[in-house]
Steps between C-alpha positions, in 0.01 A plus 500: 500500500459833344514370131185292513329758672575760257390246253159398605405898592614552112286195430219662670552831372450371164173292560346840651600662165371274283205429710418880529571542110182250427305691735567808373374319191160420601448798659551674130239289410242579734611877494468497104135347495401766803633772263265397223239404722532923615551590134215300382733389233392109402799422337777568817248316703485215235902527432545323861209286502538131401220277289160423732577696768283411819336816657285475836401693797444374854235725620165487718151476386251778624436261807802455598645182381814458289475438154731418196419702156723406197564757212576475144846653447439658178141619622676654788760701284222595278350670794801698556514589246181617450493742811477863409871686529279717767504252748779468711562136657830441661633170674831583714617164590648509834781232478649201315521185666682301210587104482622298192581178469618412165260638192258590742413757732265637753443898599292576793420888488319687789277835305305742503261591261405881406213628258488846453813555753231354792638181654236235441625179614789310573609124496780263344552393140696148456667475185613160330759559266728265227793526359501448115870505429487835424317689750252503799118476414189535717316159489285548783333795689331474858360762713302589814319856546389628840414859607612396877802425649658751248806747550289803377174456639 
């Protein structure tokens, strides 16, 4: 009775590993486009972002009701790019809620934003990610912004 309990822990064991190892994976990803996004450097950003990447915000319009804007990756990195080394923005992403199935993956990351070391807003970014045989890339970018509700208020 002990022997093929021993063997399905082991079993186990070994699905947490490998299951932990591909999260660990995508999390690299997400950390390495959050260090260029900080860095303003274009090229980190663009080393773990995939072709036609989908960028959009789930926000509110100024009476109230939600609304849906889509960005232009590249215009959006250009942006980043383009803020003055003066101004400090920060996001500190709160946790890493990680599933993969396969080539693909999904990252749902609780933040908070900073500009000029003031907390601004906070909200959720979902990221869509694939597996090209070689490593993980960003496919797919949602977020939500709010100023309530937030850890820092």
């Amino acid at each position: 009775m002990k022997l093929p309990i021993l063997f399905l822990l082991g079993l186990l064991s070994c699905s947490a590993t490998a299951q932990s190892a591909g999260e660990t994976a995508v999390r690299q990803t997400i950390d390495r486009f959050f260090e260029g996004y900080h860095a303003r450097d274009t090229a980190l950003m663009g080393a773990v972002l995939g072709e036609n990447v989908l960028l959009q915000t789930v926000g509110r319009s100024p009476e109230g009701k939600p609304v849906l804007r889509s960005e232009v990756m590249d215009d959006f990195v250009a942006s980043i790019a383009a803020i003055p080394d003066t101004v400090q923005l920060q996001e500190k992403l709160l946790a890493y809620h990680i599933q993969i199935d396969g080539d693909m993956a999904n990252a749902w990351t609780p933040y908070e934003f900073f500009l000029r070391g003031e907390f601004h807003h906070c909200g959720v970014n979902s990221f869509q990610l694939f597996h090209d045989g070689e490593a993980w890339k960003i496919i797919y970018i949602i977020d939500t912004r709010r100023k309530e509700g937030c850890r820092e208020q």
